[in-house]
C-alpha positions as CSV (number, residue, x, y, z in Angstrom):
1,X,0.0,0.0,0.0
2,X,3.1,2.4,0.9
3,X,4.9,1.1,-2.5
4,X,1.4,2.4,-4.5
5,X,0.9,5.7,-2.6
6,X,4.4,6.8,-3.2
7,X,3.8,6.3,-7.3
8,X,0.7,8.2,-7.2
9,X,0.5,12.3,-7.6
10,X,0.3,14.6,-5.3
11,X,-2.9,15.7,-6.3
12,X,-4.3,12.0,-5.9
13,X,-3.2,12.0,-2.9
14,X,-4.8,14.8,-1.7
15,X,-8.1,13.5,-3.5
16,X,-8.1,10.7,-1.3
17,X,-7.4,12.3,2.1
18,X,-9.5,15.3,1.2
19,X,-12.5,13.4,0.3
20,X,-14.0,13.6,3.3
21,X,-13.3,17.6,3.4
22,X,-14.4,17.7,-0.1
23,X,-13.4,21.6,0.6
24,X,-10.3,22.1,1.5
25,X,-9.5,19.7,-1.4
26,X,-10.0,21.9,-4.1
27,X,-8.3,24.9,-2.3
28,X,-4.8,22.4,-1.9
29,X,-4.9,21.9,-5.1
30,X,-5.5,25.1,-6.6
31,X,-3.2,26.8,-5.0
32,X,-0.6,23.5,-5.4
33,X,-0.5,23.6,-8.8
34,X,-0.5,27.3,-8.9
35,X,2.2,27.9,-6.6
36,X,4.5,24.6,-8.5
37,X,3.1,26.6,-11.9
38,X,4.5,29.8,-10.4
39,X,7.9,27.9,-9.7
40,X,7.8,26.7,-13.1
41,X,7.8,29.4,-15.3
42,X,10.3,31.3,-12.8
43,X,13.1,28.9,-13.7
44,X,12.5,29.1,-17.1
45,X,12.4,32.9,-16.5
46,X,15.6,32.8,-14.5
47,X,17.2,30.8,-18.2
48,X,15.7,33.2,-20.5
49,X,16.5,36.2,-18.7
50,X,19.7,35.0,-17.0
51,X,21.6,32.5,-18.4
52,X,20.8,33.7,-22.1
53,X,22.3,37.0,-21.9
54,X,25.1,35.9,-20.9
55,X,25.7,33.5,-23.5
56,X,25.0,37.0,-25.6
57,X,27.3,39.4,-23.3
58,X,30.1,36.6,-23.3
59,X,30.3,36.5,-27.7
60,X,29.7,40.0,-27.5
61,X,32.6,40.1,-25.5
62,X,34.7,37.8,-27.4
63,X,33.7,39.5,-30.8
64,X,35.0,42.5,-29.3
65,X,38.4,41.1,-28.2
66,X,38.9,39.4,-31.6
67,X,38.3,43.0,-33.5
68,X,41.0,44.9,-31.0
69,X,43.2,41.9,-31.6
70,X,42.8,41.6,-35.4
71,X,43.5,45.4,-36.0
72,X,46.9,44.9,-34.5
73,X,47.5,41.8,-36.7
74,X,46.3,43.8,-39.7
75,X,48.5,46.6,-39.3
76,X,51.6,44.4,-38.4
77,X,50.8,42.0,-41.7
78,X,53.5,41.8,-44.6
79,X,51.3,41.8,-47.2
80,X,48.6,43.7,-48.5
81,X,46.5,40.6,-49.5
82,X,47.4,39.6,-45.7
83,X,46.2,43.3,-44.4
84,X,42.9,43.0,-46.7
85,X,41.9,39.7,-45.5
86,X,42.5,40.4,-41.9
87,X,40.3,43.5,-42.2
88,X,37.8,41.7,-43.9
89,X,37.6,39.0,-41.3
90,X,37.4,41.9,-38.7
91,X,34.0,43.2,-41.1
92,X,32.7,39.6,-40.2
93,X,33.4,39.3,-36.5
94,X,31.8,43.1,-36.3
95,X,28.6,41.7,-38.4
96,X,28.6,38.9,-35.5
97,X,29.2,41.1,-32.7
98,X,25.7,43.3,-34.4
99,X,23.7,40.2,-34.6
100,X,24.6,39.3,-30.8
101,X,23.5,42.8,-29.9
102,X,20.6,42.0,-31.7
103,X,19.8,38.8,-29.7
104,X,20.8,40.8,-26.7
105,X,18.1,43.2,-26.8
106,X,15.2,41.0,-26.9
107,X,16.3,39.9,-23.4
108,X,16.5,43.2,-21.8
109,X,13.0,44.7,-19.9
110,X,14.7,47.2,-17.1
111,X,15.7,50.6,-17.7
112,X,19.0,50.4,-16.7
113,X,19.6,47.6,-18.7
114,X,18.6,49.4,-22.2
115,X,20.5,52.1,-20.9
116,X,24.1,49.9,-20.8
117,X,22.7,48.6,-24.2
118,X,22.6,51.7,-25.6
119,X,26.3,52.4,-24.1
120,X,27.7,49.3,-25.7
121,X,26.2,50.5,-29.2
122,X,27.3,53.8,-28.7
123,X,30.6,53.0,-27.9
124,X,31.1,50.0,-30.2
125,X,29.8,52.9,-33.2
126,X,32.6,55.1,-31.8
127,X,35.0,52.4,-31.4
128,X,34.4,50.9,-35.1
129,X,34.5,54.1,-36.2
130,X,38.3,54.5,-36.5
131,X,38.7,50.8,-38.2
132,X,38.2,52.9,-41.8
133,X,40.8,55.5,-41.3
134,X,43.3,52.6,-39.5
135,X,43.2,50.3,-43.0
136,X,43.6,53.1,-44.6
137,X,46.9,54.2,-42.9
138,X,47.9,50.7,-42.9
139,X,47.2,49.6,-46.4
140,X,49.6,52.4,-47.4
141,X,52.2,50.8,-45.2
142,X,51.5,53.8,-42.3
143,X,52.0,51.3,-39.2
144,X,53.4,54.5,-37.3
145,X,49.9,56.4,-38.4
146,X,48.1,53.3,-37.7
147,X,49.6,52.8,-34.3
148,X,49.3,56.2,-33.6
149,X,45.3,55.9,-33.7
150,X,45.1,52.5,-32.4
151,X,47.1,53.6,-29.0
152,X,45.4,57.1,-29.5
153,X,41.7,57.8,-30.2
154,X,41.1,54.3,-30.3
155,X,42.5,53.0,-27.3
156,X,40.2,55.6,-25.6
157,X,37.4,54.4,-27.3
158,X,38.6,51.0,-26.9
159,X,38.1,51.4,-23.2
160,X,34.4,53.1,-23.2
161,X,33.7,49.7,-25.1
162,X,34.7,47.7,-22.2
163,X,33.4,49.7,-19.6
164,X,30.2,49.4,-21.6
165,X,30.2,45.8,-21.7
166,X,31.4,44.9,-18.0
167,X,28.6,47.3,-16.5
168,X,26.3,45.2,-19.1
169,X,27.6,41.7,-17.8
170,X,27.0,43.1,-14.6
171,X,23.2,44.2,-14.4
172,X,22.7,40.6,-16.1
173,X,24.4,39.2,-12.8
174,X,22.3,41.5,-10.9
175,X,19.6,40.1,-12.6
176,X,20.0,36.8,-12.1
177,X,20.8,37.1,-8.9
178,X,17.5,38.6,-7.8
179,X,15.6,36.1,-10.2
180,X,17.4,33.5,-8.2
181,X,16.4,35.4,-5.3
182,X,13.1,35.9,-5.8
183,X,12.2,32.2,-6.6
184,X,13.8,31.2,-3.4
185,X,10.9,32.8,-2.0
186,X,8.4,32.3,-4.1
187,X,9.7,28.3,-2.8
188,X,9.5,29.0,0.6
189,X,6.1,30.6,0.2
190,X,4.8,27.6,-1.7
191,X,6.5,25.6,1.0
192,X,4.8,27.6,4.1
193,X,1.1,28.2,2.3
194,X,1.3,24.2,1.6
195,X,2.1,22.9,5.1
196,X,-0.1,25.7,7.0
197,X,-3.1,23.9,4.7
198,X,-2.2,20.3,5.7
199,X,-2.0,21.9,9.1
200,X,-5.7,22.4,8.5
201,X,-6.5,18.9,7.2
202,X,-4.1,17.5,9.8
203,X,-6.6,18.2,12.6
204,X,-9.4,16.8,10.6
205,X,-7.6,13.1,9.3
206,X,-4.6,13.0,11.5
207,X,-3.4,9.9,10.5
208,X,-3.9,10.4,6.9
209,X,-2.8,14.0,7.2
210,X,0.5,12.8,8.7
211,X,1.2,10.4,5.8
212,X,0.7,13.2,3.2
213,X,2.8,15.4,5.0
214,X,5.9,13.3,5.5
215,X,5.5,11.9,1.9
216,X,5.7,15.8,0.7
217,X,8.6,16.6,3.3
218,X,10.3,13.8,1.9
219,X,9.6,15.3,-1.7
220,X,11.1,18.9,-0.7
221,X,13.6,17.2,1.4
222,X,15.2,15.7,-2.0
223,X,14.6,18.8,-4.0
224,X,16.9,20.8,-1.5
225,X,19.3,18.1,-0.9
226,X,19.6,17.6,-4.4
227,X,19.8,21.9,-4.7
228,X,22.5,22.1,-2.3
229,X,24.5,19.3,-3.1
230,X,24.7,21.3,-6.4
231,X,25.6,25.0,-5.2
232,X,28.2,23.2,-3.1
233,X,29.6,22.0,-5.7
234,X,29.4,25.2,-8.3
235,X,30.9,27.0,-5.5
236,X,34.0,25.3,-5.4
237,X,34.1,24.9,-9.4
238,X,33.5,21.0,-9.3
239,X,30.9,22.4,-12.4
240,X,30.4,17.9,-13.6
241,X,28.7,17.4,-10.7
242,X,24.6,17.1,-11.9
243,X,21.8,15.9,-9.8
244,X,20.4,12.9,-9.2
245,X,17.4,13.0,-11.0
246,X,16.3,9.1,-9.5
247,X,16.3,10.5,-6.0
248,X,13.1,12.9,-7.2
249,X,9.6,12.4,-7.2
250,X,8.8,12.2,-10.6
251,X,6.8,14.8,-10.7
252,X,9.6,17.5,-9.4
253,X,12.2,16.5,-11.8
254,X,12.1,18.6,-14.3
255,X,13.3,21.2,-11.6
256,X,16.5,19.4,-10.9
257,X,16.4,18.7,-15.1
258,X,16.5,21.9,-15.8
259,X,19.3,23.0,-13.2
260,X,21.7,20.6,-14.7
261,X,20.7,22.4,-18.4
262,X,21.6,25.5,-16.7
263,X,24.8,23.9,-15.6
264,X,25.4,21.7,-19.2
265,X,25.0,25.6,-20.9
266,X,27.3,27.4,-18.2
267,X,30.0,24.5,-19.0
268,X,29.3,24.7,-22.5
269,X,29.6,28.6,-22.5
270,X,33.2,28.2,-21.2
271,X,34.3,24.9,-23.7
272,X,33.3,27.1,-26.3
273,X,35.6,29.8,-25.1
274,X,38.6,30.3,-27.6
275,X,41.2,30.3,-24.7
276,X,42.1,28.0,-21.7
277,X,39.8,28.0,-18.3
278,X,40.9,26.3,-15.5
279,X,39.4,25.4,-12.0
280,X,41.6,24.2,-9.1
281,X,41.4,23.7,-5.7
282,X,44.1,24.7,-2.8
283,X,45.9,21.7,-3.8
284,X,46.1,22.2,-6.8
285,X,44.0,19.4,-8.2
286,X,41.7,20.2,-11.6
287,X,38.2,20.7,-10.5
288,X,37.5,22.0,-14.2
289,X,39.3,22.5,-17.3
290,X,37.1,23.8,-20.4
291,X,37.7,22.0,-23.4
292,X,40.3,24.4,-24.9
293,X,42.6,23.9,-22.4
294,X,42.3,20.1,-22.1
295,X,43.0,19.5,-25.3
296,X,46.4,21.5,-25.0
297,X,47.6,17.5,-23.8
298,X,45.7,15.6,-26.2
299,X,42.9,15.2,-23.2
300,X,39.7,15.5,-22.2
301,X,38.1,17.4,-19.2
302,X,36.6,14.7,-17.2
303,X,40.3,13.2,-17.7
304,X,42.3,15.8,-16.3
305,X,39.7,16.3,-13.1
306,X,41.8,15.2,-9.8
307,X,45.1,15.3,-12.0
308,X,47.6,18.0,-10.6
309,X,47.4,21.5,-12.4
310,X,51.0,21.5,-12.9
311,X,51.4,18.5,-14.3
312,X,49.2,19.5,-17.4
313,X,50.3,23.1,-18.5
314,X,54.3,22.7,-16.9
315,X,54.7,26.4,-17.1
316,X,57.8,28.1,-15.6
317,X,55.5,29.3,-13.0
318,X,54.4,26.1,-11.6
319,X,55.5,25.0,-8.0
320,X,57.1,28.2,-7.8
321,X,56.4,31.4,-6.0
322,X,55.3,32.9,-9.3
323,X,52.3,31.0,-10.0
324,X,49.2,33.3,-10.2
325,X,47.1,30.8,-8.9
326,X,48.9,30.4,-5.8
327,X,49.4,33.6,-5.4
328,X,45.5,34.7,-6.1
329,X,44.3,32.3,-3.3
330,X,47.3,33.3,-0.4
331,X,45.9,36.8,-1.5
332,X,42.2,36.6,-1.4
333,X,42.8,38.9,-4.6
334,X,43.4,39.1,-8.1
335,X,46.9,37.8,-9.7
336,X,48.3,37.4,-13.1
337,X,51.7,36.8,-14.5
338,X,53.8,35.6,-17.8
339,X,55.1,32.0,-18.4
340,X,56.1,30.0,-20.7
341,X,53.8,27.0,-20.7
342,X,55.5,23.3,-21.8
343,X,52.7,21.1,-22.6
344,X,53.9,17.9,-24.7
345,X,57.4,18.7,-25.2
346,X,56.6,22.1,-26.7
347,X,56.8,25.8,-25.7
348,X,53.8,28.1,-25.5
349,X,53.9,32.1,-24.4
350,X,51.4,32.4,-22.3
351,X,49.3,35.2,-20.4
352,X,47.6,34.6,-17.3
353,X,45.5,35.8,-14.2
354,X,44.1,34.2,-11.4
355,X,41.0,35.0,-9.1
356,X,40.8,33.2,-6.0
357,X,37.0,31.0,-5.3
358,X,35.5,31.2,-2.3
359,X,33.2,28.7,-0.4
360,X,30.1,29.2,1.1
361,X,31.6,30.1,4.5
362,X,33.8,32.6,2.6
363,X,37.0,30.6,2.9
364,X,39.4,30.7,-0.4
365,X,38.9,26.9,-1.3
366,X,40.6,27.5,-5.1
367,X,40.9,29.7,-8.0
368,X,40.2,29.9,-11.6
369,X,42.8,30.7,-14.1
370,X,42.1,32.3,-17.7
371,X,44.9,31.7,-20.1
372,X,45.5,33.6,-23.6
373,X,47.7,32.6,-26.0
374,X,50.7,34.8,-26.3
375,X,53.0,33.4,-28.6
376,X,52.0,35.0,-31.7
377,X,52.2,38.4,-29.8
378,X,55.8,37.4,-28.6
379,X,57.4,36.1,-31.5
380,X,56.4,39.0,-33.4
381,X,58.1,41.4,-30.9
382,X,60.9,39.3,-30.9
């Protein structure tokens, strides 16, 4: 009989014990699946409005750093045919970067976010407004010209663009952040309108009252042990980590479903990143390494999670007082540094900074490391 009652829905259930108080049925119910309707669309609101833009803001972001990256390339290319296709490709990544600004702005309902919209068009119009003048001076073999704009005008310009688009990442953080906030609540509220009515049918069918209530505590229970198991783990960067989906009442897993989605688009956000990501703990042992980076050894994430970070990249850094990551997490701050990373036998110039990660206690348990590759950059100094 227990085996059966656990398979049914909660709104059987409820059938069952309410018909005697045919009722205070109808008003559990009601407000059940309005409340778990409510709880609904707010995740998919917290997606939509939270983990889509940033998807946008972080191509946005990219398109930008490949068009201040490829107008240095341009101007430093040998050949004209070289200089022409490089400004070209820079025409392409700037048609991307308007088409992510388009997708962008459908997502974007508050004030203040249209307003750091309008800042990033504003000063991505002033910013791509000196590309003309730049191939121009470059084409006719200018660089000195060229340069002169590019650390001039354009650098200035350059900046307004990223101002624009960090105050835009953060009001989408904001953002999310009081979505996620706000459908804590609307939980809890579910959560304390629900038990105050099986309060009520509690002192009409106790023993049946008690039976519902510890098969619905047993429900949340797995919900929030499922919930926290996963914040724990994002915390600390262990990002493979998904939910159990088996340990949830059928009827609640699409919540825990559609946290890992969240999660399997955060990760794949970052493995689509053009440049090395890397999460460790204070041991130095891979919670995370984005796909970019892993393959630097011929490897896979999951492979290199619980391997030693220094064993992968080999930088001159490593196990030395140097290393940025170290540094970041004895700091509780920012770090960054040069190296020259030896991964296979071979030798990489590379850039890299270091923020330390902090548990849910606020003690530094890690860091994450962004890497760019400098060794284009170098050997063309050189």
């Amino acid at each position: 009989e227990l085996a059966m009652f656990s398979t049914m829905r909660i709104r059987s259930k409820l059938f069952i014990g309410f018909a005697i108080v045919a009722l205070l049925a109808t008003i559990v119910a009601y407000f059940g699946i309005v409340r778990l309707k409510q709880i609904n669309n707010a995740d998919t609101a917290l997606y939509e409005k939270g983990v889509l833009p940033l998807e946008y803001t972080t191509a946005i972001s990219t398109d930008y750093q490949l068009v201040r990256v490829s107008v240095r390339d341009a101007i430093l290319a040998d050949s004209m045919l070289s200089k022409k296709a490089i400004f070209n490709r820079i025409g392409a990544i700037n048609e991307d970067w308007g088409k992510q600004l388009g997708l962008l702005a459908a997502t974007i309902t508050d004030e203040l976010g249209k307003k750091n919209y309008q800042e990033v068009l504003d000063a991505r119009a002033a910013y791509m407004g000196y590309i003309p003048q730049v191939e121009l001076l470059a084409e006719n073999h200018d660089n000195v010209g060229a340069f002169k704009i590019v650390r001039g005008p354009m650098h200035e310009a350059s900046n307004r663009v990223q101002k624009a688009i960090d105050e835009l990442v953060a009001d989408n953080v904001t953002s999310a952040k009081t979505s996620s906030e706000g459908n804590t609540q609307l939980a809890n509220g579910a959560t304390t309108f629900m038990i105050i009515l099986l309060f009520i049918v509690l002192s009409i069918a106790v023993t049946l009252g008690l039976v519902i209530a510890r098969n619905i505590q047993g429900i949340l229970n797995s919900i929030v042990t499922e919930t926290r198991k996963l914040v724990e783990a994002a915390v600390v960067g262990k990002l493979d980590v998904r939910g159990d989906v088996q340990k949830i009442n059928f009827e609640f897993r699409e919540i825990i479903v559609g946290v890992n989605k969240t999660l399997d688009s955060l990760v794949g956000l970052f493995d689509n990143l053009p440049t090395p990501i890397m999460i460790i703990d204070n041991e130095f042992n891979i919670q995370y390494m984005n796909e970019v980076g892993a393959r630097v050894n011929d490897k896979s994430s999951k492979q290199l999670n619980g391997t030693k970070c220094y064993d992968h990249f080999k930088t001159t850094d490593c196990r030395t007082g140097n290393c940025a990551c170290s540094r970041a997490m004895i700091s509780n701050r920012e770090e960054a540094s040069e190296a020259i990373a030896k991964p296979k036998g071979s030798e990489i110039d590379i850039e890299y900074s270091a923020v330390p990660i902090k548990n849910l206690e606020g003690k530094v348990v890690g860091a994450i490391e962004i890497v760019t590759d400098q060794t284009a950059i170098k050997q063309t100094m050189r």
